[in-house]
N, C-alpha and C positions, 0 to 999 in steps of 0.2 A: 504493500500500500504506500509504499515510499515511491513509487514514479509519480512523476512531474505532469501536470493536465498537459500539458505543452507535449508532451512525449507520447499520451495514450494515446488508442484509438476509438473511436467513439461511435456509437451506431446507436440514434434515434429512430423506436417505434412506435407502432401503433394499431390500433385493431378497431375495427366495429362490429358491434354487436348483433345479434337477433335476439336482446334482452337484456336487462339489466343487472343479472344474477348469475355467476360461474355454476357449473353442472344444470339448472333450468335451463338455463339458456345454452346459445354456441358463438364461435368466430363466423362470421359471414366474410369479413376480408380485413386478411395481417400485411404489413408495409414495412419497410424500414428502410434506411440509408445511412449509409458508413462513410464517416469523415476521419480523414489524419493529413498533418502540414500542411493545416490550413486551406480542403480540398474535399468536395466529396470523392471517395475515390469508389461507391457502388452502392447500387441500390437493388429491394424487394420489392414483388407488390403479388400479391395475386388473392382476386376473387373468391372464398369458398363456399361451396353448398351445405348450410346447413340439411339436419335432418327434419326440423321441421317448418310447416309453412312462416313467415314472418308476418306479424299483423301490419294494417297501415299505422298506428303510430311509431312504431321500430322504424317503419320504411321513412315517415315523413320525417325523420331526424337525420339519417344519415342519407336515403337518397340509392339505399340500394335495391331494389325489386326483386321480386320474386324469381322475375323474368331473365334478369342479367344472371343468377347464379345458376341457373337451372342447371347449365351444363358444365357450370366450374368444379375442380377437385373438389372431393371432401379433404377434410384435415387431415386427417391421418397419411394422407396420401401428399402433402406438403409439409408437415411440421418437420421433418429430419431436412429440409431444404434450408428451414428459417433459423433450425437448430445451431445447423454448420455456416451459417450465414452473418449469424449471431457472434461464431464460438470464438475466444481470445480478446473480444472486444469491450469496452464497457456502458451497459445499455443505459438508454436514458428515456423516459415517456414522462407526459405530462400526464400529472396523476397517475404516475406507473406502476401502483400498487393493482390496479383497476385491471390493468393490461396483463399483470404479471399472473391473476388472479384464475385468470380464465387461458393465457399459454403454460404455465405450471403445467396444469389438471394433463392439457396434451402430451407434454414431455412426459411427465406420468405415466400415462397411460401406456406410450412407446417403449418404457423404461427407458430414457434416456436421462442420463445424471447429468442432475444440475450444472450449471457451468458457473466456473469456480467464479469471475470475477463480479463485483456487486453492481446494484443499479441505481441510477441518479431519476432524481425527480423533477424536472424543471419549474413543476409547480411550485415546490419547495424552496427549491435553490432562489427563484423567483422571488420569494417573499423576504429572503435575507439581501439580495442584491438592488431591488429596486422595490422597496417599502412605499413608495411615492405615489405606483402605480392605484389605481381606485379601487381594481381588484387583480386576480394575478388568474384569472383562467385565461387559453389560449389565444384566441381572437383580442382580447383588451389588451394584451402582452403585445400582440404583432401589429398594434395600433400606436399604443404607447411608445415602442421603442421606433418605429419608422419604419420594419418591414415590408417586406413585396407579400399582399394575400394573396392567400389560396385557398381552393375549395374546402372551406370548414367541413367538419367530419366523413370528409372522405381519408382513410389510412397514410396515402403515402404524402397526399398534400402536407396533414395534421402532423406526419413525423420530421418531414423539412420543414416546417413552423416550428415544433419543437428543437431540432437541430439549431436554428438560427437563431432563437429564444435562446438556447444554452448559451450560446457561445459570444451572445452580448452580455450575459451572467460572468462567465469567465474572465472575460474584459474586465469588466468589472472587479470582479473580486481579484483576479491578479493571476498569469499563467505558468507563475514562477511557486504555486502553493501545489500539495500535495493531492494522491485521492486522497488520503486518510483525511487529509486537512478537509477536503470537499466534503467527507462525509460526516466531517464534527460538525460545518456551517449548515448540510441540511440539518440535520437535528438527527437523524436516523439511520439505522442499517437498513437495506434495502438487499433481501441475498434472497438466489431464487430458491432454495431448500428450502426456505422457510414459509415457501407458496404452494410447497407437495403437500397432498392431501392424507397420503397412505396410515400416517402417523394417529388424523382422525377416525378414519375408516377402520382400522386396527380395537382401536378403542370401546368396549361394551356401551357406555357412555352414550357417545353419539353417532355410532353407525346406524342406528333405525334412524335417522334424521338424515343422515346420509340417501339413507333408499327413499323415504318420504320423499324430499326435494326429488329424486329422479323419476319416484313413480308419481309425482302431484297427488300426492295423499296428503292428508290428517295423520297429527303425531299425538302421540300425547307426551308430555314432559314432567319431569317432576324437577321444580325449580327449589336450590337450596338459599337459606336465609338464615342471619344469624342466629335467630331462635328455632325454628321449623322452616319444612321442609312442602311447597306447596305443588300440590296437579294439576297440569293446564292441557285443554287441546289447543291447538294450534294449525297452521298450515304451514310447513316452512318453504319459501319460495326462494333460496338458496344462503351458500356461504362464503365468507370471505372471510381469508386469513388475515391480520392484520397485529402488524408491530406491536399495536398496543394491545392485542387482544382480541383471538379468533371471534368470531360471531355467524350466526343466521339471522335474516330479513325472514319474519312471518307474519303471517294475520293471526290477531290474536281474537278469536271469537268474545272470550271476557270482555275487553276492553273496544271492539270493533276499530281497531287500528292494524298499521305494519309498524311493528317494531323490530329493534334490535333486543336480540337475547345472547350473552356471550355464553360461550359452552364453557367456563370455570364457574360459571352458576350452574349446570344444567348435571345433576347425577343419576339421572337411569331417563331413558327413552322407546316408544313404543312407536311401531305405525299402526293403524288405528285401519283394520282392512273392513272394503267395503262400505267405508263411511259417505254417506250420500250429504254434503252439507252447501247450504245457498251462504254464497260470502255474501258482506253484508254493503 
């Protein structure tokens, strides 16, 4: 972690979605570009087919149809592309916890190991380098600083916006500073092992929340609290790992909301089969 920003290699990604939720959801199209001495020197891009259909609101965000993927790879059949496209580099996305979330699950799945070097967040890095800005999502960033636009949430535009976001960041902060140092000013580790899932999955805990989210079932959960120990049904409509503490987004029939539930609250879990129930 002692090389120089100045000396890495860098390769900003990015993905859209057919949801909001890793395992609910899928990649519909991953992108990335690789920059070193001051130069892109290569780029990714490709369309995938998810497995299942996309509604029109997924579609009206990022713009990609039903239509254009039909005939595009599934993932499985690109991730060892994006893998070794990735590999020796050090990745950066905006909000790339988000990104990392839902390409993990894939490497997983392939069993491909992690790749050793860590990940930058330019949203982050953002908010230590230009505090000024009104807010630090992508498009506000590539206004504020001067930027040439490009097509908002489409993958490979959003990863050279974040590419050129970083690298007015680095200016900024200075090219003569470390990763290690990079990764004290975000605030965070960012390492993809700690976006594999298998560790939960493994777990009595929370593998029936696991299968829930994939079969869109009802769980039930037993939530612990300092005194006692409380039973909820639930819908968990997926998971994300996260630095400060794994969680699922569910619907909470009790309280008629989507909330977070972190699984160091959560000690025994059921799927609840057959359960016929109208969200609210």
């Amino acid at each position: 972690m002692s090389e120089l920003l100045s000396d890495i290699t860098l390769c900003a990604f990015d993905i859209e979605t057919s949801g909001a939720h890793p395992l609910e959801s899928e990649i519909c199209e991953i992108a990335a570009v690789k920059w070193r001495n001051g130069q892109i020197i290569d780029r990714y891009q490709t369309l995938i087919k998810p497995t299942h259909v996309m509604s029109d609101f997924i579609i009206s965000i990022h713009g990609i149809t039903n239509e254009m993927v039909q005939d595009a790879p599934r993932i499985e059949d690109k991730i060892h592309e994006f893998y070794e496209f990735i590999k020796g580099s050090y990745g950066i996305g905006h909000h790339s916890p988000f990104d990392m979330g839902f390409i993990a699950i894939e490497f997983e799945k392939q069993k491909l190991i992690p790749p050793a070097t860590p990940v930058f967040c330019s949203s982050l890095i953002s908010r230590k380098a230009f505090p000024e800005s009104v807010n630090h999502k992508l498009q506000t960033l590539v206004k504020f600083l001067n930027l040439e636009s490009n097509t908002a949430h489409r993958a490979l535009d959003d990863a050279i916006s974040c590419l050129n976001v970083t690298l007015k960041c680095l200016e900024k902060i200075g090219w003569s500073k470390s990763v290690d140092d990079l990764q004290k000013i975000q605030g965070r580790k960012l390492e993809w092992i700690h976006f594999y899932i298998q560790e939960i999955i493994k777990d009595s805990r929370w593998s029936e929340l696991i299968r829930a989210i994939k079969e869109k079932k009802d769980s039930r959960i037993v939530i612990k609290f300092q005194r006692n120990n409380k039973s909820e049904t639930i819908k968990p409509l997926g998971l994300v790992r996260n630095p400060d503490g794994d969680f699922i987004f569910a619907h909470s029939y009790e309280e008629k909301r989507v909330k977070r539930y972190y699984l160091d609250k959560i000690s025994e879990s059921e799927v609840i089969e057959d359960k016929q129930t109208t969200l609210f």
